[in-house]
C-alpha positions in Angstrom: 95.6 72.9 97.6 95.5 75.2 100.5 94.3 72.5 102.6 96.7 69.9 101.6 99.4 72.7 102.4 98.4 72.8 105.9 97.8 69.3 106.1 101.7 68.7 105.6 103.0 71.6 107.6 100.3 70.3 110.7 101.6 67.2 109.9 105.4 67.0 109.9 105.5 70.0 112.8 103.8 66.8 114.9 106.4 64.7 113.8 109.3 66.6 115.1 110.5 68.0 112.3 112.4 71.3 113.0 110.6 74.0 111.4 113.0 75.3 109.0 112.6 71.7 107.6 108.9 71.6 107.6 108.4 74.7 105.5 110.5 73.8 103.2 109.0 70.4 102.6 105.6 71.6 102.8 106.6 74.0 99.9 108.4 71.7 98.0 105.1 68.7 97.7 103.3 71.6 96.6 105.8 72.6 93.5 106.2 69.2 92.3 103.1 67.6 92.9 100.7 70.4 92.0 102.3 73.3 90.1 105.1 71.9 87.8 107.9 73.7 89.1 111.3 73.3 89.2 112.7 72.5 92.8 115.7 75.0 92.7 113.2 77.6 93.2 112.9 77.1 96.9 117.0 77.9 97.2 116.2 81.0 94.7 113.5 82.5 97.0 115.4 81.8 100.7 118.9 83.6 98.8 116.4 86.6 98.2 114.4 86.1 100.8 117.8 87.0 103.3 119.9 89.1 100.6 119.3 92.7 102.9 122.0 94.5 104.3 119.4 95.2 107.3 120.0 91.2 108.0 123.7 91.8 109.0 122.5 93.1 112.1 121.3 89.9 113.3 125.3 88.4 113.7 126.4 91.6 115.0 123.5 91.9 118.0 124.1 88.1 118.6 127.6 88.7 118.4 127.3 91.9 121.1 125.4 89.9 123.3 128.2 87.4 123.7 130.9 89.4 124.3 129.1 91.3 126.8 128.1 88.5 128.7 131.5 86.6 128.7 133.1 90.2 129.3 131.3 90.0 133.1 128.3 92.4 132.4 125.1 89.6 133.0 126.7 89.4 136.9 127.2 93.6 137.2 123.4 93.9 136.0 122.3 91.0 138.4 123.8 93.5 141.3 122.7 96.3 140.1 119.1 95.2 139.8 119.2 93.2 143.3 120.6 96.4 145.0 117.3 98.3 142.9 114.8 95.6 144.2 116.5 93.4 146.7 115.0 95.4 149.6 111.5 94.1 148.3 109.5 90.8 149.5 111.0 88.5 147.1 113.7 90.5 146.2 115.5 87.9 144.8 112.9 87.0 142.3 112.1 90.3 141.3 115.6 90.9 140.7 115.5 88.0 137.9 112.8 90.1 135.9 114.4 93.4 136.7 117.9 91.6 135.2 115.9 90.0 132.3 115.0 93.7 131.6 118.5 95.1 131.4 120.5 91.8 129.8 117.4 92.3 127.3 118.6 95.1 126.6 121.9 93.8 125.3 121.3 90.5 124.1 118.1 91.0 121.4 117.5 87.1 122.1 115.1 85.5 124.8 116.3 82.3 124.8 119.6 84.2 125.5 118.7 86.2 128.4 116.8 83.0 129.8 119.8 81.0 129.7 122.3 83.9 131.4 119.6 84.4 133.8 119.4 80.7 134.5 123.1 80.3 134.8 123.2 83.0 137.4 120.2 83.3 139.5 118.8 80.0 139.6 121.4 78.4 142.7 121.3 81.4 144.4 117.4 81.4 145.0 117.6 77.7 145.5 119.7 78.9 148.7 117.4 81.5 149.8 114.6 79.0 149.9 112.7 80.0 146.5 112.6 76.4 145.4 114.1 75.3 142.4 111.1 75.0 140.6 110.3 78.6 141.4 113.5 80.0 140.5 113.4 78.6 136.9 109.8 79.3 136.5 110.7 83.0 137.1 114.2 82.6 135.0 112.3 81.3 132.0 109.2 84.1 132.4 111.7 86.8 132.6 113.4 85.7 129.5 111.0 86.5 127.2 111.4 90.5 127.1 114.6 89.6 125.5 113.0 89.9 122.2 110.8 93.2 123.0 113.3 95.4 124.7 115.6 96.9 122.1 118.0 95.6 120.5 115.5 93.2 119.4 116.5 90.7 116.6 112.7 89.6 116.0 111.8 93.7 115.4 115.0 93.7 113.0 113.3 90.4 111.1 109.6 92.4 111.5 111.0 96.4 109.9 112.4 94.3 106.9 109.6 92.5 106.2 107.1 95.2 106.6 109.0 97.8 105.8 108.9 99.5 108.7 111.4 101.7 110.7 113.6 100.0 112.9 114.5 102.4 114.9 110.6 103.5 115.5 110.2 99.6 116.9 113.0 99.7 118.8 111.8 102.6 121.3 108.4 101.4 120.6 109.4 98.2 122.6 110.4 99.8 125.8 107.4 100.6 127.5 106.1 97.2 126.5 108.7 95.7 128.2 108.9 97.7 131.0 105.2 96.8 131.7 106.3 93.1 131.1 109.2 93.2 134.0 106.6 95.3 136.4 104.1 92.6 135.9 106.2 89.8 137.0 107.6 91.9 139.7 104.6 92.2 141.1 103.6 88.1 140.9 106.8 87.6 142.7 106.1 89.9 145.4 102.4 88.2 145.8 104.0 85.0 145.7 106.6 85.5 148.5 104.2 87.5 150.3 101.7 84.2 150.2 104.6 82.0 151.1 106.5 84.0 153.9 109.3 85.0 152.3 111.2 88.2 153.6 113.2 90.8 152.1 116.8 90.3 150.6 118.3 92.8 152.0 117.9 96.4 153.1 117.9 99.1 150.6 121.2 101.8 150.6 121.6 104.3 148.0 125.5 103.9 148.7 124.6 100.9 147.4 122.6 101.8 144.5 125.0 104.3 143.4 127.8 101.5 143.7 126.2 99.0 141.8 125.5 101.8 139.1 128.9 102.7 139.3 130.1 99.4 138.2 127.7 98.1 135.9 127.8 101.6 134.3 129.1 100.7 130.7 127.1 97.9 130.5 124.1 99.6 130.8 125.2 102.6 128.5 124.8 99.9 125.6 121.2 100.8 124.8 121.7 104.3 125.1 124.6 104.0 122.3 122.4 102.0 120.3 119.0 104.2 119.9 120.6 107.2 120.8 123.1 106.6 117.5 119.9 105.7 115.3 117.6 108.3 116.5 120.4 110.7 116.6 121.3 110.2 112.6 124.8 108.7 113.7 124.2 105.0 111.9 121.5 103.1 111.0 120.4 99.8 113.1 123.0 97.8 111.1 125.7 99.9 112.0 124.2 100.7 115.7 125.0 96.7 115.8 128.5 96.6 114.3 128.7 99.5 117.0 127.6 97.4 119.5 130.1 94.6 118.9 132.8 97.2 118.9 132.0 98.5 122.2 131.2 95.1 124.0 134.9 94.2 123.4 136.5 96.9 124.8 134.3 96.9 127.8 135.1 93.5 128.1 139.0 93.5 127.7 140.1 96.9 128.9 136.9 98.0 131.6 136.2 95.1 132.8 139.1 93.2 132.3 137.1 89.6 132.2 137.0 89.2 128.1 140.0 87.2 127.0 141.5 86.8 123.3 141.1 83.0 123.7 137.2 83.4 124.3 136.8 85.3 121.0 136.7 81.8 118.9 134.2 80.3 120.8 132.3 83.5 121.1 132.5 83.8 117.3 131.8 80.1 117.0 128.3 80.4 118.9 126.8 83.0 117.5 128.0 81.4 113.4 125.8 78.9 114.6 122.7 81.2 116.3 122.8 83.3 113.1 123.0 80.5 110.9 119.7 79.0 112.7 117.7 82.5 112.6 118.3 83.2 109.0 117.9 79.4 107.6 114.7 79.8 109.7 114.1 83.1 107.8 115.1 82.0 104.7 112.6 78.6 104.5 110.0 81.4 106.3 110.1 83.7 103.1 109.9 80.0 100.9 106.8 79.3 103.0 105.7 83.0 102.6 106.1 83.2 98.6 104.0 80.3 98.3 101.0 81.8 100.6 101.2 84.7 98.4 101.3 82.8 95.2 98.1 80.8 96.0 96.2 84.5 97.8 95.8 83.5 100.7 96.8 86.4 102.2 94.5 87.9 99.6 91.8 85.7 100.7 91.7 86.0 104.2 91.8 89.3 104.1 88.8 89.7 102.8 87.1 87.1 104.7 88.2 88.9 108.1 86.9 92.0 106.9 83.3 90.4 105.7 83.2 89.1 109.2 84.2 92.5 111.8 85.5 95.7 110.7 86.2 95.9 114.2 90.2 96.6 114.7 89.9 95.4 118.7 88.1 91.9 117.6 90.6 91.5 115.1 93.6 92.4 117.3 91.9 90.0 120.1 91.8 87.3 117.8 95.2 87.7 116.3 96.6 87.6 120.2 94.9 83.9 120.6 96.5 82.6 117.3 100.4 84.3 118.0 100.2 83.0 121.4 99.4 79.2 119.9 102.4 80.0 116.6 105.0 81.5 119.4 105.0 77.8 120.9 105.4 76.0 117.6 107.9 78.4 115.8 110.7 80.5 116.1 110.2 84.2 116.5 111.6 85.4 113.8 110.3 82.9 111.7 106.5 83.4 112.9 107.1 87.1 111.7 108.4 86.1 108.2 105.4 83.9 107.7 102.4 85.8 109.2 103.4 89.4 108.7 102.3 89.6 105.0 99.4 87.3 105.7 97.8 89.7 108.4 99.4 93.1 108.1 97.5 94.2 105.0 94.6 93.2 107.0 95.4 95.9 110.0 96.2 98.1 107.3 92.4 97.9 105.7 91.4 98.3 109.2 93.6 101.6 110.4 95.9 100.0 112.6 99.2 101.6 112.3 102.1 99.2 111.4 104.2 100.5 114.0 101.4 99.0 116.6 101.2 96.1 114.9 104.5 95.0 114.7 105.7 95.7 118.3 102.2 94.1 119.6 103.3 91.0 117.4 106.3 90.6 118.6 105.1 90.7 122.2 102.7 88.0 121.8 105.6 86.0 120.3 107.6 86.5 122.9 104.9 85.4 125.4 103.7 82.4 123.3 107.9 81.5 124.2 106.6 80.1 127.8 103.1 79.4 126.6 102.8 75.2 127.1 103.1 72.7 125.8 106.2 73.6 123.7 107.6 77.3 125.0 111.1 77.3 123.8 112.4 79.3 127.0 110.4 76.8 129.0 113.1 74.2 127.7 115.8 76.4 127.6 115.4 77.2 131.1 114.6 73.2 132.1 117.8 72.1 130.2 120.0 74.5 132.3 118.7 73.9 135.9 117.6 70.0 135.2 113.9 70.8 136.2 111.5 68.7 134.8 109.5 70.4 132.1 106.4 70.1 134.1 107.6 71.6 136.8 108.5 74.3 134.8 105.2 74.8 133.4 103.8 75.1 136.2 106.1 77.7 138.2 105.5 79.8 135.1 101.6 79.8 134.6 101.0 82.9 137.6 103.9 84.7 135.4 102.3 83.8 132.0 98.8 85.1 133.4 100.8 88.5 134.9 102.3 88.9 131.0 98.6 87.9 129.2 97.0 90.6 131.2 99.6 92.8 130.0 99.2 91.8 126.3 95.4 93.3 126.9 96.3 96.1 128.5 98.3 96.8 124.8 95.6 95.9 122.4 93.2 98.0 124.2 95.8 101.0 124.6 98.1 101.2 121.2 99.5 104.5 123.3 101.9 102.5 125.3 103.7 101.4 122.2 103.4 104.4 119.7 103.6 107.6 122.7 107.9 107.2 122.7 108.7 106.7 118.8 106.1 109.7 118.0 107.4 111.7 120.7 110.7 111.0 119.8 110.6 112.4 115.7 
């Protein structure tokens, strides 16, 4: 049965089939070919499987990142990062990653910072001679720290699941994605180095401080966020509802760009982007109920531990196999499914949850430009009209700067756990 389960998710994923879809269906030949049961269950366990108040967050991050970015923030970072950077060889490029960083930040989504870093930096490097090509390669690279630098939507989906703190993965993301940005940085500044690219720019800190200046309440939205949780203000739910709150008024009376009219279409998008994550979710906990029921959890678990009781080859191993589910499934859903397949596993084998979870959610977020099917590779190619192969390609010296980064976080679990330790 086990193999006939795969056989049908393998199957229809190669067919097309969205994913949401797929596990569903893949659960459902089970029930009433092999088990007897009644159908209805599958709408039973997705209700439960999404029935936490911790969910709400999800809307309300989405819902923060919209109102930010329509309220003139993404352009106010973009300065403040290219008057940070701009100075540099390839400042241009390296000012996409140190952006990604900061809209990251706000928006808890990669395919979210891709596409307002793609809407925004994407011509203006065309101009400066980075190449189209380049300057989406970059754009889609330096999306994916969207989902590891707090507020993270994916970390929301893992602290339910697992039953971990939220708060503890949200600070536990920032180094992570800290190291991510400085990686790319640095592929950029080889790469305009190698093709004689100058400087954009001369560094000023007038110009620093200006750019700070402006793009000040924009970039006090983390601060809010896990200083309120870590502070005992509101929990992550509320830090969201918070979040809203505070990316309207900086829109309408700071920045003055946010209009009452946008607010139904602003609303309207992210109905639909939450409606998307938690049906994915939802079908996720389906696909993950039936796992449990047939122990295979159980099962591999103890075949993993018959083969190494070694927590690096099993971290190793787990990298290889969420890079190759980070470019078949959504984020959040990858979590739903694999978290109780493989976190009791790291649990036999002393590897704190914490770890775990942030380190998942990185290689997620790296398997999202990993070919053939990255999501932000195609996010990115469907906003600059850059053929997907193109795109591949510009992003393969980025995806090799991020992979050596994943290593340097399985081999040190201090980068992730130093902050949310030091912080309690």
């Amino acid at each position: 049965m086990d193999y006939v389960l795969l056989g049908i998710f393998l199957g229809l994923t190669f067919l097309g089939v969205p994913v949401a879809y797929t596990l569903c269906l893949s659960v459902a030949a089970i029930l009433f070919f092999f088990m007897d049961k009644p159908l209805v269950m599958i709408s039973q366990i997705m209700f439960s499987g999404v029935d936490s108040f911790a969910f709400m967050a999800v809307p309300f991050f989405m819902l923060a990142g919209s109102f930010m970015s329509a309220g003139g923030v993404t352009q106010r970072l973009v300065n403040f990062s290219l008057s940070l950077v701009g100075s540099f060889r390839g400042g241009l490029a390296q000012t996409v990653s140190v952006s990604g960083c900061f809209f990251a930040a706000i928006s808890g989504s990669s395919a979210a910072t891709t596409a307002a870093l793609g809407t925004t930096m994407v011509n203006a490097m065309e101009k400066k001679g980075y190449g189209r090509e380049w300057a989406t390669g970059v754009v889609a690279s330096s999306g994916v720290v969207g989902i590891v630098i707090p507020p993270s939507i994916t970390m929301v989906v893992f602290g339910v699941i697992a039953d971990t703190s939220i708060g503890d993965l949200f600070v536990g993301g920032f180094i992570p994605g800290t190291m991510m940005g400085l990686s790319m940085m640095a592929v950029s500044w080889y790469l305009a180095k190698k093709r004689g690219l100058p400087s954009d720019g001369e560094f000023s800190v007038t110009g620093v401080v200006s750019a700070f200046k402006d793009s000040f309440f924009a970039l006090m939205t983390p601060v809010i966020i896990i200083g309120g949780i870590y502070g005992g203000i509101f929990t992550p739910t509320e830090a969201a509802a918070v979040a809203v709150v505070y990316g309207i008024l900086v829109g309408l009376f700071i920045f003055k760009e946010l209009k009452f009219r946008d607010f139904p279409q602003i609303i309207f998008q992210a109905v639909i982007g939450t409606t998307m994550i938690m049906f994915l979710v939802g079908a996720a906990n389906v696909f993950g109920w039936l796992l449990t029921s047939l122990q295979i959890p159980h099962r591999l678990g103890e075949f993993v531990v018959s083969v190494t009781s070694s927590p690096i080859m099993f971290l190793l191993a787990l990298n290889i196999l969420l890079l190759v589910a980070g470019t078949m499934v959504n984020a959040s859903a990858a979590v739903v499914i694999l978290t109780p397949i493989f976190l009791p596993v790291a649990k036999t084998l002393g590897i704190d949850p914490l770890f775990f979870g942030v380190l998942m959610v990185v290689n997620l977020a790296i398997g999202c430009i990993t070919p053939p099917v990255g999501l932000d590779l195609f996010v990115a190619s469907a906003i600059t009209k850059v053929p997907i192969e193109q795109v591949m390609k510009a992003s393969l010296p980025y995806l090799g700067a991020l992979l050596f980064t994943l290593i340097l976080l399985t081999l040190f679990p201090w980068f992730i756990t130093v902050l949310p330790y030091a912080l309690k």
